[in-house]
N, C-alpha and C positions, 0 to 999 in steps of 0.2 A: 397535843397540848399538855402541856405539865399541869399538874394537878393542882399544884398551889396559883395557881398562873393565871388558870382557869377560875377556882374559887373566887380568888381576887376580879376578876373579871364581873363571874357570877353577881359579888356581892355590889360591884359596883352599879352595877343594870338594876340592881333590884328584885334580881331571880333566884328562887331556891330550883334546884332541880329534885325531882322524885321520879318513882318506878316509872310513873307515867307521863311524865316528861315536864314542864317547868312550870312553879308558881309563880307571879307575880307579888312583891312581898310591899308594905305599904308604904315605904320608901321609891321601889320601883312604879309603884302606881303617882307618887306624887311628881318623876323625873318623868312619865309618862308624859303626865299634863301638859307638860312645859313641854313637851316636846308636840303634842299635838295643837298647842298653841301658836306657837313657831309653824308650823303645817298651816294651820288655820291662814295664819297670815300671808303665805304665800297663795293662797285659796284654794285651797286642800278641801273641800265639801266633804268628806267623807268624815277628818277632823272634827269640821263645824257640828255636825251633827251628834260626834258623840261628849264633844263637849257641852253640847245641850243637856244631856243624860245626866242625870242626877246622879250624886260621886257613888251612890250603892245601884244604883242599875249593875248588873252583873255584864251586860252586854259592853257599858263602859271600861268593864276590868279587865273582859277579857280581850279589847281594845288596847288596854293598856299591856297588857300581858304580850300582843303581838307586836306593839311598836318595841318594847324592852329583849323583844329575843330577835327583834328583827338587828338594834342597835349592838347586841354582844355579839350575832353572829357576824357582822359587817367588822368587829373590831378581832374577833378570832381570827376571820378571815386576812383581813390588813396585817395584821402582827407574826402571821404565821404559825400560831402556838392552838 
């Protein structure tokens, strides 16, 4: 993956990357929601439930942190890079 390819990706998800591997930044937590919202509506329980979570429950973040690295590596993957 090229570098700038990647960042642009990165930033578009939401995710800073570090030593120990990605943040969830409060942008990606917001594209998160909507995306677990969309989940929800398909009846996604798992969704439901952490849209219940109050937006600082941390288990909500790192909720969100999973859907956002699930969605850049599914777009790394398709694009090749």
């Amino acid at each position: 993956m090229h570098d700038e390819r990647r960042q642009d990706a990165l930033q578009r998800h939401g995710l800073t990357e570090t030593q120990d591997g990605f943040t969830v930044t409060v942008a990606g937590f917001q594209k998160a929601g909507q995306r677990a919202q969309d989940l929800r509506a398909e009846g996604n329980e798992e969704a439901a439930r952490m849209l219940a979570l109050g937006t600082t429950d941390p288990v909500r973040w790192e909720y969100a942190r999973c859907l956002q690295i699930d969605a850049f590596s599914k777009e790394a993957h398709e694009s090749g890079f």
